[in-house]
C-alpha positions, 0 to 999 in steps of 0.5 A: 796289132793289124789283126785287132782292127781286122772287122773294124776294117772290113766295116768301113773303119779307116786307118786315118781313124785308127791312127786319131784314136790316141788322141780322139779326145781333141780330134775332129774325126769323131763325134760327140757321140764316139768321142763318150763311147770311147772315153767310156770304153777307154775308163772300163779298159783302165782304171774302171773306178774313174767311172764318175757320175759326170761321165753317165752324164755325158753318156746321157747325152747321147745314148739312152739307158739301154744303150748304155747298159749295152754298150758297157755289156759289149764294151768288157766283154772285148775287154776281157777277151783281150785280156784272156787272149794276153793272159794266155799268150796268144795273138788273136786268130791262134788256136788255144794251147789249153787241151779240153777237160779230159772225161772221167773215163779217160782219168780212171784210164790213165790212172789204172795204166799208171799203177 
């Protein structure tokens, strides 16, 4: 897990931090602000369709349109390489062990050395 927190580590990000995130809902090292970002971040991870009117709102409070949309953009995009990165079995920082797309040539090689 020490390699997911890595960049937020290096941009200041505290362990006491990291340590509040399950409950950041009620703690008071978050602002407002953080506090709706991570719900947002938190409902996008999970169960995407508990994303409620009532949780734009709170959104709107402290983000405009655009940074909403941005922050959603960001907020799946990390979402689902995580889940590619579990999918995968990788832990992050490892090379992939898929092999890149042999070329056609390459194909008709291995074919006509096989017959």
């Amino acid at each position: 897990m020490h390699a997911r927190f890595a960049l937020a580590r290096q941009q200041g990000v505290t362990e006491e931090l990291i340590a509040a995130l399950p409950q950041y809902e009620t703690s008071e090292l978050f602002t407002p602000r953080e506090k709706v970002a991570i719900r947002f971040a938190d409902i996008l991870a999970g169960d995407h369709r508990l994303a409620s009117p009532a949780l734009f709102d709170d959104l709107r409070e402290h983000f405009t349109e655009p940074e909403i949309l941005e922050l959603g953009w960001r907020i799946v995009t990390f979402v689902g390489y995580g889940r590619l990165i579990h999918v995968l079995g990788l832990e992050i920082g490892q090379t992939c062990p898929l092999h890149p797309a042999e070329t056609a040539q390459e194909q008709e090689t291995q074919a006509s050395s096989t017959q």
